[in-house]
N, C-alpha and C positions, 0 to 999 in steps of 0.2 A: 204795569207791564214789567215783567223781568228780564232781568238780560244776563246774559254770561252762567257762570257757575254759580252765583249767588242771587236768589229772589229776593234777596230784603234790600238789596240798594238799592240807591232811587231813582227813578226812570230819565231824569233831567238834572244837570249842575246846568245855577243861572249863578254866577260870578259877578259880583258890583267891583273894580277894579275904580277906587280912590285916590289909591293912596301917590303921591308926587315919586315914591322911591324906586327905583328902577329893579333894585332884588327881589321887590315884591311884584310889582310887575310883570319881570320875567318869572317869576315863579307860579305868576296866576296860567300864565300860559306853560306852565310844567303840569300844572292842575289839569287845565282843557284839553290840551292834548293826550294826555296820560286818561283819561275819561273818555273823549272822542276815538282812542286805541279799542276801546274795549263794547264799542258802539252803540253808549249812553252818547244823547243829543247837549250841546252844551251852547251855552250864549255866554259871552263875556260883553258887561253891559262897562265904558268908561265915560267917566265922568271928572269934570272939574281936573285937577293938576295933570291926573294920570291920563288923558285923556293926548297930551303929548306923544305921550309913548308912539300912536298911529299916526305922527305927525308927515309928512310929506320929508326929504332931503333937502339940505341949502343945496346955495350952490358948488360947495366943495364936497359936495356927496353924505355930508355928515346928518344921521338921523339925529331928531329931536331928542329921542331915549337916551342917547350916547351922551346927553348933558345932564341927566335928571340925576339929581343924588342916590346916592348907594348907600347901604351900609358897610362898614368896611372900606369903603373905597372912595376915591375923592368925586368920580362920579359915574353913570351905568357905562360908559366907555371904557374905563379902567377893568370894573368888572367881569366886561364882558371877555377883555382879552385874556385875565385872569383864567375865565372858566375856557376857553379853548387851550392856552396852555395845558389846564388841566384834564383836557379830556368830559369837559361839561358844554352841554349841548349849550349851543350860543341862542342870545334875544332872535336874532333872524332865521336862526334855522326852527327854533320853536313857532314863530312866529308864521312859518311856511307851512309848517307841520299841523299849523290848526286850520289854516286853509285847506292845507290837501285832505284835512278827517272832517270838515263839514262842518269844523264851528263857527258860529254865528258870531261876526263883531259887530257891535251898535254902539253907538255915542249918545252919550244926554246932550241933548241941544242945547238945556240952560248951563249945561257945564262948560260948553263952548262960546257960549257967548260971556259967562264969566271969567275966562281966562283969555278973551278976545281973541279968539278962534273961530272961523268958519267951516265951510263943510268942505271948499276947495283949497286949506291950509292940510287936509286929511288926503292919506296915501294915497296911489290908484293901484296899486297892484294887487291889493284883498279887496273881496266885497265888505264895505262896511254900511250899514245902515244907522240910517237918526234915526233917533225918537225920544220922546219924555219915559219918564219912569211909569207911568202909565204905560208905556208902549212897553217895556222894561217886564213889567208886572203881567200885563196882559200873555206875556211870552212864557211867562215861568208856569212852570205846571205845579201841583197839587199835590202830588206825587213825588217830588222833586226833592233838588237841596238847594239854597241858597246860601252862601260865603261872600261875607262882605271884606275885601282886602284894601 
């Protein structure tokens, strides 16, 4: 399936989103969105540390991501307010923006349960769906591209 002005890209990014670091993190979600713009289908599959990032608010309103190490910075909070000084799209507004273009969020189960998380510790304001990497796998097309962050 082609899409846009180019037929050699590939019909699907399916994103494994690992890594604990919040720069990468937000930047998978620079990925998806930036791909979901151009109306390539995209899943962003989290697992294990990074899997935080979709965490639910305490109760002083603070997201989970706003504590996850950065690069650069002491942690994805710092960062973030970093990139709005500078005119850099922030974690939530990306993070709305792959809502509003149709990307898929899914959690590995076993990553949630290795980092003793549940599925009601996860946000409500995106759709996010479970599944194994099977389920993961089964999503990713043939066609496609896979990035593992």
């Amino acid at each position: 399936m082609a899409n846009g002005l180019n037929p050699q890209r590939p019909d699907k990014l399916s994103l494994i989103v690992f890594s604990q670091c919040s720069a990468r993190v937000h930047y998978a979600l620079v990925m998806a969105s930036a791909t979901a713009a151009i109306s390539t289908p995209v899943t962003i599959f989290f697992t294990m540390e990074a899997a935080k990032a979709l965490g639910k608010p305490d109760e002083n309103g603070a997201y989970p991501w706003q504590a996850m190490p950065a690069e650069g910075y002491s942690n994805g909070g710092e960062m973030n307010a970093a990139f709005i000084k500078k005119g850099v799209a922030d974690f939530e507004t990306l993070l709305s923006a792959c809502a509003e273009l149709g990307v898929k969020f899914m959690v590995c189960e076993m990553g949630l349960k290795a980092i003793d998380m549940t599925r009601s510790d996860l946000r409500d304001d995106i759709n996010i769906e479970t599944g194994g990497v099977v389920t993961f796998m089964d999503d990713a097309s043939n066609n496609g591209s896979m990035v593992f962050i």
